[in-house]
N, C-alpha and C positions, 0 to 999 in steps of 0.2 A: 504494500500500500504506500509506504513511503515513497519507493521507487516511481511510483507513478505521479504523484506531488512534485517530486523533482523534474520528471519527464513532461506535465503537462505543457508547462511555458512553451517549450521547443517544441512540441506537436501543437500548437495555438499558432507561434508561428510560421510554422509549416504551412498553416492552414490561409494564410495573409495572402491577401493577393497586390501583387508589386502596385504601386500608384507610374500609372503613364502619363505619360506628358501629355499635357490638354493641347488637344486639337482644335478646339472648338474655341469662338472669342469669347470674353469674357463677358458676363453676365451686365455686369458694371462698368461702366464707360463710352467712351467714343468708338462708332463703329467706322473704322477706315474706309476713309476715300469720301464720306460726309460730315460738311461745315454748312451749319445754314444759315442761309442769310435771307432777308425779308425784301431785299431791294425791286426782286419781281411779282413779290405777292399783295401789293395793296392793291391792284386789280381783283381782289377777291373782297373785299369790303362791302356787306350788303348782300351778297349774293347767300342763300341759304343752305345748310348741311347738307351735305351730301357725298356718294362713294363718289363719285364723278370728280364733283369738287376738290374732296381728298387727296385723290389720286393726281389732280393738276397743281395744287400747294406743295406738294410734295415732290413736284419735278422741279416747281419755280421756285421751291426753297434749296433742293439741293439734299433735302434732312432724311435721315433715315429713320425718321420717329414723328408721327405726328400725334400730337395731343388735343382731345377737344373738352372745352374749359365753359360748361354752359354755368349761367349764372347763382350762386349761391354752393358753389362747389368746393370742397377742399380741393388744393394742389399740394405738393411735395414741394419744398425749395429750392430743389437739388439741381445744378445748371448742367445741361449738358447740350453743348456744341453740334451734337446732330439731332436736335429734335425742336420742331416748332412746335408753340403751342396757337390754337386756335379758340378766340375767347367768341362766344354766341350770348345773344339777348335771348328773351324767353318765346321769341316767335321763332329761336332756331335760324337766325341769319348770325353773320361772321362780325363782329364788333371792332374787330385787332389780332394784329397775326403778330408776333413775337416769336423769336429762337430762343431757346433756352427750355 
């Protein structure tokens, strides 16, 4: 019985499986190759939610994150470099586009 007290550790890690190196980006952060920037999207001002819509803020911002921020909403603080946010009034049109 003792023998086996002494032996379990080294058969536990026996049993470990190696950590690999992450492939995949990181959860948190900037996703390479988008910076956004708002200089081509106040052309969307007024105009109402939508995929369509989405879809073209997010060429003209550059971002790889869009955020939509309707009124009375908590946001995070947290700034990040590829993602706009998209702020709407309560009839669901676009108020201000902002990065970050």
């Amino acid at each position: 019985m003792r023998k086996f007290f002494l032996l379990a550790p080294a058969m536990l890690a026996a049993c470990a499986t190696a950590t690999m190196a992450a492939s995949y980006p990181p959860v948190h952060g900037v996703t390479p190759g988008h910076s956004c920037t708002t200089a081509r999207t106040q052309r969307f001002i007024g105009r109402t939610r939508s995929q369509a819509v989405r879809t073209a803020i997010m060429r003209a911002s550059n971002a790889a994150l869009l955020r939509w921020a309707p009124p009375g909403v908590m946001l995070t603080m947290d700034y990040r470099s590829d993602r706009v946010t998209v702020h709407l009034n309560s009839a669901n049109r676009i108020t201000s586009i902002k990065c970050g």
